[in-house]
Each structure stands twice: as C-alpha cells, then as structure tokens.
N, C-alpha and C positions, 0 to 999 in steps of 0.2 A: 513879147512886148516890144512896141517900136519906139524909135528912140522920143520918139512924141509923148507916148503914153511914160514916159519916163519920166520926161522933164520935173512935174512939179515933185518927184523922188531925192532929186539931187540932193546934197547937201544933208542929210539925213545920216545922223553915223550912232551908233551904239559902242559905250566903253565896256572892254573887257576885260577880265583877270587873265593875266599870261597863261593862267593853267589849263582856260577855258577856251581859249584862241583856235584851236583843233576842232572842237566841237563847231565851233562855226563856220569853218575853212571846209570842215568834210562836207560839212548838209549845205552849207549853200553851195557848194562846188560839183554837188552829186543830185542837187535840185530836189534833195530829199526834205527841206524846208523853205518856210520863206521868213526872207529880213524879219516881217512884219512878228511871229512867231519870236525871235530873239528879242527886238524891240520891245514887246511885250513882256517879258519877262527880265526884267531889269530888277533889282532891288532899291532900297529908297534913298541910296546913295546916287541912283542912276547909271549903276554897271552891270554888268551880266556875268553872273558867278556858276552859272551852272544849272540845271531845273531840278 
C-alpha cells in the first residue's frame, strides 16, 4: 500500500485490553491479519478483548 492509498487510514486506532495487546502486535506484525479484522470486532464498549 502506498503511502497515498494510506492517507485517508490515519488517525484510525482500536482500544485494547492489555491482555489482548499480543494478539495484535503478532498478526499485524506477521501480516497475518488486517487493522480492519480487529476494528471489527470490538465489543460495545468499543475495545477489543479477544475473538
């Protein structure tokens, strides 16, 4: 992705449980997922606890 196709991305963040924090560090880091996929699965609090 170039940093063009990026731009309207910025600014976009997902809250997490500390515990969960790995889970997203590994798969976004190993490109074994995407933002969008955690984003997604938030609970109704609007944090990501795990799937």
């Amino acid at each position: 992705m170039s940093a063009h196709e990026a731009a309207p991305l910025r600014g976009r963040h997902v809250r997490v449980v500390a515990a969960e924090l790995w889970s997203i560090e590994n798969n976004l880091s190993g490109a074994n997922m995407d933002f969008e996929e955690f984003a997604g699965a938030v609970d109704s609090d609007d944090a990501f606890r795990g799937f």
